[in-house]
CHARMM internal coordinates of N, CA and C (Angstrom, degrees):
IC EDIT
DIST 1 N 1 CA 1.4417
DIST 1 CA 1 C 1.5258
ANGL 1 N 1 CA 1 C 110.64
DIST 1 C 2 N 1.2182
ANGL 1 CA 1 C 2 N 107.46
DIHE 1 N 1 CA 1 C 2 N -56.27
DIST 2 N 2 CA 1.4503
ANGL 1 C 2 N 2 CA 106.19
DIHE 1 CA 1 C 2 N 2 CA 165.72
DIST 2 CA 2 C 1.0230
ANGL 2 N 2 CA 2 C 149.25
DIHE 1 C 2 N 2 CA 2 C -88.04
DIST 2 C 3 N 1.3803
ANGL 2 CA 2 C 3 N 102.52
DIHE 2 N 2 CA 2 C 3 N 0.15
DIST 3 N 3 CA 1.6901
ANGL 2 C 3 N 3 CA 106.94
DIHE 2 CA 2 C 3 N 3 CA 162.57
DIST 3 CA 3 C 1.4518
ANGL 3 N 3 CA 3 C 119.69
DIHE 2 C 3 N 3 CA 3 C -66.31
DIST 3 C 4 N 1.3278
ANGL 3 CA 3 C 4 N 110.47
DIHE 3 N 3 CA 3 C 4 N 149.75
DIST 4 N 4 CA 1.2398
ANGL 3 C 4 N 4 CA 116.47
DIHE 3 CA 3 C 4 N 4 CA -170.69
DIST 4 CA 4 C 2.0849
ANGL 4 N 4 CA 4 C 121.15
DIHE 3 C 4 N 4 CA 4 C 83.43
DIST 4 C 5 N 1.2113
ANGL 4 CA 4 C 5 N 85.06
DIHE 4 N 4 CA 4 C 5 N -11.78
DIST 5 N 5 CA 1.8257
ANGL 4 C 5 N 5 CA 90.93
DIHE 4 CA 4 C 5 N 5 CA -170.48
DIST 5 CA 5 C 1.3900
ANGL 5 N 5 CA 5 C 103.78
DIHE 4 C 5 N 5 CA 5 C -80.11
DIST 5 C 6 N 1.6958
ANGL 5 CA 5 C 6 N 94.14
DIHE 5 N 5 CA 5 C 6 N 139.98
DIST 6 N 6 CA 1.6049
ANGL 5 C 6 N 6 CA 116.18
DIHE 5 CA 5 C 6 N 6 CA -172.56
DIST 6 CA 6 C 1.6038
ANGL 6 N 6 CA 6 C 83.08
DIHE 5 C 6 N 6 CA 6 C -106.06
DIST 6 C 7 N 1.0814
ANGL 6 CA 6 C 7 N 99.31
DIHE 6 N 6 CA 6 C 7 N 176.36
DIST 7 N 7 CA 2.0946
ANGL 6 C 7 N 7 CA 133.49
DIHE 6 CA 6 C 7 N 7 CA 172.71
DIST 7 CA 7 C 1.3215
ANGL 7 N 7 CA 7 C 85.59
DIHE 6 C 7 N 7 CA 7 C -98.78
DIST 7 C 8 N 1.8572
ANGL 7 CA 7 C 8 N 105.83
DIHE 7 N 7 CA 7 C 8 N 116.96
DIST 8 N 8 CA 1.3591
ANGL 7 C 8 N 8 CA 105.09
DIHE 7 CA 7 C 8 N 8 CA 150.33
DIST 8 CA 8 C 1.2440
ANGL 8 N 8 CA 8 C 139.45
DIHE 7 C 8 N 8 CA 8 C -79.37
DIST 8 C 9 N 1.4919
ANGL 8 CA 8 C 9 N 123.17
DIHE 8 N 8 CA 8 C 9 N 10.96
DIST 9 N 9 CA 1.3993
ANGL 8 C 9 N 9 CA 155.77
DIHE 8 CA 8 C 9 N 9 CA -151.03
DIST 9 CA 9 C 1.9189
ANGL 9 N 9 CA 9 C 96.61
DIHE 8 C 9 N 9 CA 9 C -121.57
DIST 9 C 10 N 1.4500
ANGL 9 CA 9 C 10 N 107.76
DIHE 9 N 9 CA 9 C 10 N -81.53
DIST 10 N 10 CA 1.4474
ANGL 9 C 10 N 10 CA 103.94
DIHE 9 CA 9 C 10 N 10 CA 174.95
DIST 10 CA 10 C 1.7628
ANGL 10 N 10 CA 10 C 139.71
DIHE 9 C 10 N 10 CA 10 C -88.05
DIST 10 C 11 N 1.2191
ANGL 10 CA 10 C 11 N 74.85
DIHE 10 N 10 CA 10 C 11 N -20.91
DIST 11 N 11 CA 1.8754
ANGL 10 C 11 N 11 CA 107.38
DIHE 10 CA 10 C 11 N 11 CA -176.99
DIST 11 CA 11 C 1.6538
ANGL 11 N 11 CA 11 C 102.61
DIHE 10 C 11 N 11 CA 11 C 88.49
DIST 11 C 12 N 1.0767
ANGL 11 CA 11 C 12 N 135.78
DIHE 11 N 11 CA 11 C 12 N -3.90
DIST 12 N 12 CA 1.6921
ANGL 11 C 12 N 12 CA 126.30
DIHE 11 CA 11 C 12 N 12 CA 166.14
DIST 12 CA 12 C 1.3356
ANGL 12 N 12 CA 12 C 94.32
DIHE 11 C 12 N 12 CA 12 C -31.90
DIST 12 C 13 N 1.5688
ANGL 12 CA 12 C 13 N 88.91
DIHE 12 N 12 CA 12 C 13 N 169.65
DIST 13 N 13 CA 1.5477
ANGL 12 C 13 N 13 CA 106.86
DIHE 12 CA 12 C 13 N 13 CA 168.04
DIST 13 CA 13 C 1.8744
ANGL 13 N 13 CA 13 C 106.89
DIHE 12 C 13 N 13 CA 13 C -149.46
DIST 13 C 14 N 1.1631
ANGL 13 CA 13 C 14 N 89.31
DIHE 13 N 13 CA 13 C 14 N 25.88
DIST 14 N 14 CA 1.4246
ANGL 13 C 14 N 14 CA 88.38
DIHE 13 CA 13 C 14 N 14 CA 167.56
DIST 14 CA 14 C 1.6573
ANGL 14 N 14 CA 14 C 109.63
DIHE 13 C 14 N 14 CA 14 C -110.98
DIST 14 C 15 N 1.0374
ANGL 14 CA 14 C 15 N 122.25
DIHE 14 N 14 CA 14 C 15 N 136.88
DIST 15 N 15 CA 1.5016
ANGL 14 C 15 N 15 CA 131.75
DIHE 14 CA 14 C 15 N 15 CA -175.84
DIST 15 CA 15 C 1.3642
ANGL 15 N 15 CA 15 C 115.73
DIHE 14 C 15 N 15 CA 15 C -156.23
DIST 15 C 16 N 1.2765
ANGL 15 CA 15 C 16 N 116.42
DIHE 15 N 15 CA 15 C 16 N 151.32
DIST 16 N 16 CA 2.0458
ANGL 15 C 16 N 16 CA 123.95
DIHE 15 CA 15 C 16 N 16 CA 172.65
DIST 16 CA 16 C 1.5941
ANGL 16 N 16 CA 16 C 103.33
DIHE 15 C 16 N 16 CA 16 C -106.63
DIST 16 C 17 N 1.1496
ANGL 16 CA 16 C 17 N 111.40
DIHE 16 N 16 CA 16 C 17 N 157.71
DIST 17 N 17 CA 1.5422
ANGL 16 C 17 N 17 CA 119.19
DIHE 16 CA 16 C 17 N 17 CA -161.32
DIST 17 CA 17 C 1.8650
ANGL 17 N 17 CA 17 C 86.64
DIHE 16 C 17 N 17 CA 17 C -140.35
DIST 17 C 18 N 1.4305
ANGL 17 CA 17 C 18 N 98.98
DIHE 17 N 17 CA 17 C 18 N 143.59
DIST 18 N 18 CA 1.6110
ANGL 17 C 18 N 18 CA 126.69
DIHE 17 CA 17 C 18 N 18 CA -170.96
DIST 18 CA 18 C 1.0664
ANGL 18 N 18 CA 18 C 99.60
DIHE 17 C 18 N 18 CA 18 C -152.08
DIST 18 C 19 N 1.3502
ANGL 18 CA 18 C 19 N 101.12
DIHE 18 N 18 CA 18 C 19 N 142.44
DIST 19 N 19 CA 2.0141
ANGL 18 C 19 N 19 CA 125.68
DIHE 18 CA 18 C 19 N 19 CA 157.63
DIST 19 CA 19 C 1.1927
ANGL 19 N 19 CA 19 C 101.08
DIHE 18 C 19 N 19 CA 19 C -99.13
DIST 19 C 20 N 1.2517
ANGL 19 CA 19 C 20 N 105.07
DIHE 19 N 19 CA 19 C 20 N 129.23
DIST 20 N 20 CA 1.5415
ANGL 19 C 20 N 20 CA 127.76
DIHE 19 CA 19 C 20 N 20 CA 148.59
DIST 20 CA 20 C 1.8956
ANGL 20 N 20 CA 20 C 123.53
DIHE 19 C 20 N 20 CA 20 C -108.28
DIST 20 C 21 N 1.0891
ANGL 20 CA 20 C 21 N 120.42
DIHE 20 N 20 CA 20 C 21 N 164.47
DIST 21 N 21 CA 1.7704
ANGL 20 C 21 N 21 CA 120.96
DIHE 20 CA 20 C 21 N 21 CA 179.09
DIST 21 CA 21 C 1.3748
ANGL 21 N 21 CA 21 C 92.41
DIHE 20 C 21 N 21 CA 21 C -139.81
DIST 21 C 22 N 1.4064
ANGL 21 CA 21 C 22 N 112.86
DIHE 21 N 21 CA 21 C 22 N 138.48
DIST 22 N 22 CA 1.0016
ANGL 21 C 22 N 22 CA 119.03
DIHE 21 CA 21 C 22 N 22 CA 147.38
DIST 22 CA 22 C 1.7843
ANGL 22 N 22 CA 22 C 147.51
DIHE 21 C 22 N 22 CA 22 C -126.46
DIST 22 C 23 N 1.3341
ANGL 22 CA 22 C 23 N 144.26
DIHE 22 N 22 CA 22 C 23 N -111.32
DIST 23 N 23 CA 1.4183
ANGL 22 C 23 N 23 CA 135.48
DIHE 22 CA 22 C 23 N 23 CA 150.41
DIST 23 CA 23 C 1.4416
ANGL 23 N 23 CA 23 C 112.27
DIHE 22 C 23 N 23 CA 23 C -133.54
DIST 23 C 24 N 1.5272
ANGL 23 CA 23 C 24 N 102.90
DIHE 23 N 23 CA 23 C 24 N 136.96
DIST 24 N 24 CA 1.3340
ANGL 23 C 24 N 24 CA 96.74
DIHE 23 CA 23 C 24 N 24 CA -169.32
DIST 24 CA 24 C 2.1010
ANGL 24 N 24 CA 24 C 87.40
DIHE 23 C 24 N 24 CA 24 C -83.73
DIST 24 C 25 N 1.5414
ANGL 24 CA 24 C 25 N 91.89
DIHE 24 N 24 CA 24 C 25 N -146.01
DIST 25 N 25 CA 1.1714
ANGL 24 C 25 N 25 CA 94.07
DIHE 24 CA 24 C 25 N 25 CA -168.43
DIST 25 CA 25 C 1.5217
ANGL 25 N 25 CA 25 C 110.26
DIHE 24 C 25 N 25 CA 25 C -110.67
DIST 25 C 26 N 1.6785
ANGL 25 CA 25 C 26 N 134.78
DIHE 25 N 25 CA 25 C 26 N 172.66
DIST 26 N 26 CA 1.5263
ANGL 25 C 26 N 26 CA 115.95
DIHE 25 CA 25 C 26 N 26 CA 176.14
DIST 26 CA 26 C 1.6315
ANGL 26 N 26 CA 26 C 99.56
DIHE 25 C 26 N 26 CA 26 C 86.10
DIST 26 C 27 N 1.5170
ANGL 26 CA 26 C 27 N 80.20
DIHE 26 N 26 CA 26 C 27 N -170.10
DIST 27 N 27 CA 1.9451
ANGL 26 C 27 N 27 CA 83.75
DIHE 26 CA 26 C 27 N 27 CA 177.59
DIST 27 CA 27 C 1.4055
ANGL 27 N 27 CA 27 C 122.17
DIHE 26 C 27 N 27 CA 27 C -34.69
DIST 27 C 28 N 1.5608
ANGL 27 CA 27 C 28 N 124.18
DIHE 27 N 27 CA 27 C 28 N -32.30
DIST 28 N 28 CA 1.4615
ANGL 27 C 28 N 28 CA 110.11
DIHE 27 CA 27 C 28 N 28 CA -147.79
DIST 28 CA 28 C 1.8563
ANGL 28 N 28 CA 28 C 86.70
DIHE 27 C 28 N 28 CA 28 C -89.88
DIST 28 C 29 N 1.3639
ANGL 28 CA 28 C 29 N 116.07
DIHE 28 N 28 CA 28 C 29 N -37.72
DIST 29 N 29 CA 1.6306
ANGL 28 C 29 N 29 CA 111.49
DIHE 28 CA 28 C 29 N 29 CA 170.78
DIST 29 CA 29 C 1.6930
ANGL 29 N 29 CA 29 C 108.73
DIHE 28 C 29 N 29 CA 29 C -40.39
DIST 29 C 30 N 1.5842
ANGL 29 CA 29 C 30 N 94.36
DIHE 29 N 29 CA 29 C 30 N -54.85
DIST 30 N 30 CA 1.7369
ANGL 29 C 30 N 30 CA 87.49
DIHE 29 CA 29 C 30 N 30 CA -165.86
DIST 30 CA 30 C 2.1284
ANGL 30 N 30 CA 30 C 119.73
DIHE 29 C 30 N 30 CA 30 C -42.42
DIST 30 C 31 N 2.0012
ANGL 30 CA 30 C 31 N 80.23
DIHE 30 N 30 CA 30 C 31 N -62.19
DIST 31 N 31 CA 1.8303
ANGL 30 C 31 N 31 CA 89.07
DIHE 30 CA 30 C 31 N 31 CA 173.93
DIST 31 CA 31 C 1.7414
ANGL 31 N 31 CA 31 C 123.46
DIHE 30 C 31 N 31 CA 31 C -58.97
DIST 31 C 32 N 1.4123
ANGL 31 CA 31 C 32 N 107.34
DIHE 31 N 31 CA 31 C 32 N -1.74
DIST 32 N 32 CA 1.7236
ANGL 31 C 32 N 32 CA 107.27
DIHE 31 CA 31 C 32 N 32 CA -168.92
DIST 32 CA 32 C 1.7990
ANGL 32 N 32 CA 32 C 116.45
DIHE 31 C 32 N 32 CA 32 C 68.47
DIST 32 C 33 N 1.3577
ANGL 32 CA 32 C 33 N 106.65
DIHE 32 N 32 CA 32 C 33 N 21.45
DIST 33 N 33 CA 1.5476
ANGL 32 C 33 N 33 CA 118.93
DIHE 32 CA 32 C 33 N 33 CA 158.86
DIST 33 CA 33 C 1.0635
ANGL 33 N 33 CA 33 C 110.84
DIHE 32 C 33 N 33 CA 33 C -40.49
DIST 33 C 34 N 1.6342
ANGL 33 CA 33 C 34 N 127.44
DIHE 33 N 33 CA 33 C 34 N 107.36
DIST 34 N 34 CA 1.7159
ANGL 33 C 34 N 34 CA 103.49
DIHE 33 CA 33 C 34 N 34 CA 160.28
DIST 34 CA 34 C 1.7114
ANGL 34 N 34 CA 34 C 111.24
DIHE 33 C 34 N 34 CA 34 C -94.74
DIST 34 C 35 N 1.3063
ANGL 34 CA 34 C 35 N 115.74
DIHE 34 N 34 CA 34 C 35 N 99.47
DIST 35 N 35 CA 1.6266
ANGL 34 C 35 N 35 CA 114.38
DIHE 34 CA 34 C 35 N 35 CA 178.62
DIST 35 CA 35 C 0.9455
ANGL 35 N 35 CA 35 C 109.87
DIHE 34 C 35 N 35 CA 35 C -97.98
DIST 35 C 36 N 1.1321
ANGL 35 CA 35 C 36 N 144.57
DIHE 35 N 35 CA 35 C 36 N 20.74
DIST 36 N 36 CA 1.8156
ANGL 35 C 36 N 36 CA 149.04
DIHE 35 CA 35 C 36 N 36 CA 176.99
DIST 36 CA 36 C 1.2143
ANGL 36 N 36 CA 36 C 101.59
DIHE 35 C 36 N 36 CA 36 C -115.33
DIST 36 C 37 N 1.2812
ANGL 36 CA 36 C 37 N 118.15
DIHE 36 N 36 CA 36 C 37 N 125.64
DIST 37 N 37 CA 1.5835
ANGL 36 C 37 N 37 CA 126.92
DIHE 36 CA 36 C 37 N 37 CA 173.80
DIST 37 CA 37 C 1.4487
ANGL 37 N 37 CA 37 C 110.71
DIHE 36 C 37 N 37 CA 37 C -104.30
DIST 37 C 38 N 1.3419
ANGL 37 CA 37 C 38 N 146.18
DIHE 37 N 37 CA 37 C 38 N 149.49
DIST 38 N 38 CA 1.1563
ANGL 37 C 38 N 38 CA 134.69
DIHE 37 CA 37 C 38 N 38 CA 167.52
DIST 38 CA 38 C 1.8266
ANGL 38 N 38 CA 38 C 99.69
DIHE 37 C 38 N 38 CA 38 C -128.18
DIST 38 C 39 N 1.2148
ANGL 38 CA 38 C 39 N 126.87
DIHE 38 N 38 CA 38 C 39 N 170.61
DIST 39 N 39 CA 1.5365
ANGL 38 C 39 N 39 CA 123.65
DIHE 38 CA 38 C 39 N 39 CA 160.35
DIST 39 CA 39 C 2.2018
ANGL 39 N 39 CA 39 C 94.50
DIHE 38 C 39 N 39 CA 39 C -124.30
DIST 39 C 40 N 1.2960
ANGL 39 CA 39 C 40 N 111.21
DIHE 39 N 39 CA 39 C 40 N 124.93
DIST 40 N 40 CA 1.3298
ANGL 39 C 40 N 40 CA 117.60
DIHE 39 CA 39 C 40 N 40 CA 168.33
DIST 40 CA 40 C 1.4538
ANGL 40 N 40 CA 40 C 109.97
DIHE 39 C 40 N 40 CA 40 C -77.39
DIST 40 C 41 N 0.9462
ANGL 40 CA 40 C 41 N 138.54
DIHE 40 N 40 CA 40 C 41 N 150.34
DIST 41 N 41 CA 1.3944
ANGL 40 C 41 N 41 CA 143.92
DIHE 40 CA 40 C 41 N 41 CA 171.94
DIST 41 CA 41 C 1.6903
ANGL 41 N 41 CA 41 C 106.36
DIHE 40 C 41 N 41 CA 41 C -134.29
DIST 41 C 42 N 1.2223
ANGL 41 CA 41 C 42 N 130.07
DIHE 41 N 41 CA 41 C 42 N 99.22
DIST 42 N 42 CA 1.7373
ANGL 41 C 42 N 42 CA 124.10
DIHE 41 CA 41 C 42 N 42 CA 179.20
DIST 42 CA 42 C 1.3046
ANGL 42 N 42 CA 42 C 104.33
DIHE 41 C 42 N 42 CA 42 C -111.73
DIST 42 C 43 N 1.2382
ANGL 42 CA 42 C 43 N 113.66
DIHE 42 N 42 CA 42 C 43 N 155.48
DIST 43 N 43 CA 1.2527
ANGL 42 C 43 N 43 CA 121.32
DIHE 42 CA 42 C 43 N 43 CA 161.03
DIST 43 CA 43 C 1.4282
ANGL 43 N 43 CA 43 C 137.34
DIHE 42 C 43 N 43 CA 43 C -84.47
DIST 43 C 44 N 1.5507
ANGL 43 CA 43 C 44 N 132.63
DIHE 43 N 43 CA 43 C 44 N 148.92
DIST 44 N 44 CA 1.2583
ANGL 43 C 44 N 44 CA 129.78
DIHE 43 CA 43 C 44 N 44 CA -171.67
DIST 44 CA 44 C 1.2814
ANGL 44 N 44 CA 44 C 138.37
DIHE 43 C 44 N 44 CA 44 C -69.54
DIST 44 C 45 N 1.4315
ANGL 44 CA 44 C 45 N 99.24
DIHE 44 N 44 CA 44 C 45 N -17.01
DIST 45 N 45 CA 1.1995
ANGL 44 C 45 N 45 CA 119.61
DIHE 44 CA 44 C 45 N 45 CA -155.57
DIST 45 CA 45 C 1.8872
ANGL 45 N 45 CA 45 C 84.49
DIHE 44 C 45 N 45 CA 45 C -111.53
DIST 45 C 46 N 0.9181
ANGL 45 CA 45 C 46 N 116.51
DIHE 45 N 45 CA 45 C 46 N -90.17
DIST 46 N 46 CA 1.5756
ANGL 45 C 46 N 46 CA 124.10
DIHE 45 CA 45 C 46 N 46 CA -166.26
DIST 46 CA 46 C 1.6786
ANGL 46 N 46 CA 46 C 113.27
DIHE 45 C 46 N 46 CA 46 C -78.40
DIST 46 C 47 N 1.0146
ANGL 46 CA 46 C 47 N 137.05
DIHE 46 N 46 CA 46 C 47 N -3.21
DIST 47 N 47 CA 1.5273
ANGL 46 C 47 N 47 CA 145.99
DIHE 46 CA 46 C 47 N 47 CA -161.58
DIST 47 CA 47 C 1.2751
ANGL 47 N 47 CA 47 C 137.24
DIHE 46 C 47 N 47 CA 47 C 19.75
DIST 47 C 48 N 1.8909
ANGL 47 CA 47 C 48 N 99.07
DIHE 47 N 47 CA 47 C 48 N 54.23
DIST 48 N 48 CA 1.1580
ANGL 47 C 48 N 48 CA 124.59
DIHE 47 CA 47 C 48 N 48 CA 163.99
DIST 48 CA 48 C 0.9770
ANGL 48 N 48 CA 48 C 105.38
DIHE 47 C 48 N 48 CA 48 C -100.73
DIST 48 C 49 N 1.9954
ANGL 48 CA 48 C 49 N 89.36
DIHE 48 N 48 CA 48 C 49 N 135.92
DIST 49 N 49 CA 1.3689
ANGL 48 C 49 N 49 CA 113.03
DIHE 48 CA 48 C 49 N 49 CA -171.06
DIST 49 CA 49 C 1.8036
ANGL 49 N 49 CA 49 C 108.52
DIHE 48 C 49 N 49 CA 49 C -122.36
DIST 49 C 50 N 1.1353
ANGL 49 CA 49 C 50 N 111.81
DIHE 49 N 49 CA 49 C 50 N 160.47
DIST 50 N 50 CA 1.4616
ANGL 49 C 50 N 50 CA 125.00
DIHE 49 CA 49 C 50 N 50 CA 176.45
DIST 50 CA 50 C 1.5374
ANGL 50 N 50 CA 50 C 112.94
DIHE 49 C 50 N 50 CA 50 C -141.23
DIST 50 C 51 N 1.1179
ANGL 50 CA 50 C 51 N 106.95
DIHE 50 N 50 CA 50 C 51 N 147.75
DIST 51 N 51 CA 1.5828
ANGL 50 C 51 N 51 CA 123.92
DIHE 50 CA 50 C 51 N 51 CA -137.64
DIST 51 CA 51 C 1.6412
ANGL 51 N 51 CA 51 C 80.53
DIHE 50 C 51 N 51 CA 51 C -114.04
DIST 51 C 52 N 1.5730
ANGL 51 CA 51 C 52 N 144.89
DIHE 51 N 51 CA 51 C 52 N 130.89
DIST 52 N 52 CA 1.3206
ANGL 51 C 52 N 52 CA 139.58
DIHE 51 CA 51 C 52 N 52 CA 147.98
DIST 52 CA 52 C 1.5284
ANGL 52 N 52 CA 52 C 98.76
DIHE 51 C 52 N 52 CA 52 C -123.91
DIST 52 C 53 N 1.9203
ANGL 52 CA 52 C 53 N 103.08
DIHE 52 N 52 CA 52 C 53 N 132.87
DIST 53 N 53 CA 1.7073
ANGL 52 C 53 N 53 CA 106.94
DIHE 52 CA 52 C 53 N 53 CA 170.50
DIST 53 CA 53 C 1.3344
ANGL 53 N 53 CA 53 C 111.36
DIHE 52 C 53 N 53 CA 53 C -57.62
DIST 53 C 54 N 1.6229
ANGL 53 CA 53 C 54 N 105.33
DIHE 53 N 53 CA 53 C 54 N 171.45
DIST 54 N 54 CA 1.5093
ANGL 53 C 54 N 54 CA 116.42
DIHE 53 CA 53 C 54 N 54 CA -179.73
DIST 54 CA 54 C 1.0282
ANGL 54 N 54 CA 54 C 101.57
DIHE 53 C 54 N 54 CA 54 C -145.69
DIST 54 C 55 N 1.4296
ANGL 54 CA 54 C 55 N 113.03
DIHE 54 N 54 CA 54 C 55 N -166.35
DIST 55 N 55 CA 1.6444
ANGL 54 C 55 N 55 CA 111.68
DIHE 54 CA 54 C 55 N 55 CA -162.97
DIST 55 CA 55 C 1.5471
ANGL 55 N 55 CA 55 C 84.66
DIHE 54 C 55 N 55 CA 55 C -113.64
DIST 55 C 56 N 1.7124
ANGL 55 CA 55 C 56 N 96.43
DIHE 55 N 55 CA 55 C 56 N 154.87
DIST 56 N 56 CA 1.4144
ANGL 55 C 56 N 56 CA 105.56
DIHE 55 CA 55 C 56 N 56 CA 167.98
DIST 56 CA 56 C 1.7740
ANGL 56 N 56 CA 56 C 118.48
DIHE 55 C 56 N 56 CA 56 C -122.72
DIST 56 C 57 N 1.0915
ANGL 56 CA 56 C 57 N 118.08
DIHE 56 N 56 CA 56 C 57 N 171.67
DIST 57 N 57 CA 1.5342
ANGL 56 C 57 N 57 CA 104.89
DIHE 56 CA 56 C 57 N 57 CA -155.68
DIST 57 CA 57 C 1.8018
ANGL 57 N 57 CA 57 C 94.67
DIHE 56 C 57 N 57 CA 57 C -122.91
DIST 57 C 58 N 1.6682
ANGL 57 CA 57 C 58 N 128.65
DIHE 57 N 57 CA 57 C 58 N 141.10
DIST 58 N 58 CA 1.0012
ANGL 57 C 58 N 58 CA 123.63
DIHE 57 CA 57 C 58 N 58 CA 162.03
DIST 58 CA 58 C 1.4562
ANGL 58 N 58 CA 58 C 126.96
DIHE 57 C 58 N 58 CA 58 C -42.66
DIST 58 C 59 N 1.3985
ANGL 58 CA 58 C 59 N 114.54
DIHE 58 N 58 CA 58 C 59 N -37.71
DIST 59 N 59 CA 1.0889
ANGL 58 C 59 N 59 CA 112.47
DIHE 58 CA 58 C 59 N 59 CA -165.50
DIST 59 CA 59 C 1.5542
ANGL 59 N 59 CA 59 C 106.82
DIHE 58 C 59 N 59 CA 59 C -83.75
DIST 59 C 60 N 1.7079
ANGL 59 CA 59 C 60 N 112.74
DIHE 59 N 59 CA 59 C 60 N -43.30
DIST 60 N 60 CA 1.2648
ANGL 59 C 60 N 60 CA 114.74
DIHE 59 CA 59 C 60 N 60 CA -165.68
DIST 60 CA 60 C 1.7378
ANGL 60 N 60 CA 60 C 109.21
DIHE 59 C 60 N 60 CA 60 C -54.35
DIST 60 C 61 N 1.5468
ANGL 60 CA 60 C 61 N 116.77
DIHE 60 N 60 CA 60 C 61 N -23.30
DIST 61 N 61 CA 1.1446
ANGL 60 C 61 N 61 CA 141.28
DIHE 60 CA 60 C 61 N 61 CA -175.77
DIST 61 CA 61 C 1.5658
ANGL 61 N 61 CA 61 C 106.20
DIHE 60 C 61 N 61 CA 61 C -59.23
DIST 61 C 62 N 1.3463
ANGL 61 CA 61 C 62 N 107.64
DIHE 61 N 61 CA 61 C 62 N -54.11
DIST 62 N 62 CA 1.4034
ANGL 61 C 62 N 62 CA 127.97
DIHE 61 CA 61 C 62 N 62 CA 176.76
DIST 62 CA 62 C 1.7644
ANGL 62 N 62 CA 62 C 118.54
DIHE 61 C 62 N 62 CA 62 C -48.82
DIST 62 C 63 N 1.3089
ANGL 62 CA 62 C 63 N 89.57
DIHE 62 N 62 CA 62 C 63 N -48.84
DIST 63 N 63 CA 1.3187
ANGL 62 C 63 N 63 CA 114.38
DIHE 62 CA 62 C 63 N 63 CA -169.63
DIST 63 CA 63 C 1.7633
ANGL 63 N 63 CA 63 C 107.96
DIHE 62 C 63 N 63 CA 63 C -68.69
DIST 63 C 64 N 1.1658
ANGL 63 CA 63 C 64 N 96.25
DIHE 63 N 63 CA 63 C 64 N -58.76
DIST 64 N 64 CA 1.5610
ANGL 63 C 64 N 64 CA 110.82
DIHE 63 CA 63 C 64 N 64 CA 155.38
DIST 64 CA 64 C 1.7498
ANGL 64 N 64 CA 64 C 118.28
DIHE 63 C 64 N 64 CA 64 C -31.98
DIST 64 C 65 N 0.9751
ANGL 64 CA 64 C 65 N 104.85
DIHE 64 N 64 CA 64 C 65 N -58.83
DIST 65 N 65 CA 1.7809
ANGL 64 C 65 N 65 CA 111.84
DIHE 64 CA 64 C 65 N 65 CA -177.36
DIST 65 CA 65 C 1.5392
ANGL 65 N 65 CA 65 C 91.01
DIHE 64 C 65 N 65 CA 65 C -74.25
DIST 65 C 66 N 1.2307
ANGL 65 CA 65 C 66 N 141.13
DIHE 65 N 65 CA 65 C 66 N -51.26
DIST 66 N 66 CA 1.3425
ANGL 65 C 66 N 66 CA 124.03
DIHE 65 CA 65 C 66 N 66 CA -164.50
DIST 66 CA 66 C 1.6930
ANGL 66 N 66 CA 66 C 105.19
DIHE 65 C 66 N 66 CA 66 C -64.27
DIST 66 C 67 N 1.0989
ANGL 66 CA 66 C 67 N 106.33
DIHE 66 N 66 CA 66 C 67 N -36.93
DIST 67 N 67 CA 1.3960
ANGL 66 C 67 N 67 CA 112.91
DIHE 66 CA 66 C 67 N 67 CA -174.90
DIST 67 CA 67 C 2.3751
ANGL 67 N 67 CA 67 C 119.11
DIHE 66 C 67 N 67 CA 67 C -58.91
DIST 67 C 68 N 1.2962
ANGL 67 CA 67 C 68 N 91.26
DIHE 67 N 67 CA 67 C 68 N -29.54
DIST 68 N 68 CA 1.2426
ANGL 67 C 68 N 68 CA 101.79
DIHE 67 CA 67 C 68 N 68 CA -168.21
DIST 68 CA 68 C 1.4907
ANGL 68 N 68 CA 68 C 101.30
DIHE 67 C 68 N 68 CA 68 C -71.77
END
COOR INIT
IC SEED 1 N 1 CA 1 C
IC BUILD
């Protein structure tokens, strides 16, 4: 996904990439489910970032609720 990605802000092309999870809305807000995956991608130079979805997994979901 991120290979090849420029800064549409500076034009670098150097950047660090992070996962974040978060809660969707409905039940999974209520229990603190995080079933939304995102991957961050920012840049080095200016620290603009862009948010692309990801996949989320039944189980990791599971795991998540046991955990809370």
């Amino acid at each position: 996904m991120a290979q090849g990605w420029t800064c549409s802000k500076c034009e670098s092309d150097e950047f660090e990439t992070d996962e974040i999870t978060v809660t969707g809305n409905g039940l999974s807000k209520l229990f603190n489910v995080q079933n939304r995956k995102f991957t961050a991608v920012t840049c080095k130079r200016c620290t603009y970032t862009e948010f692309y979805r990801g996949e989320t997994s039944t189980l990791g979901n599971i795991v998540d609720f046991m955990g809370n």
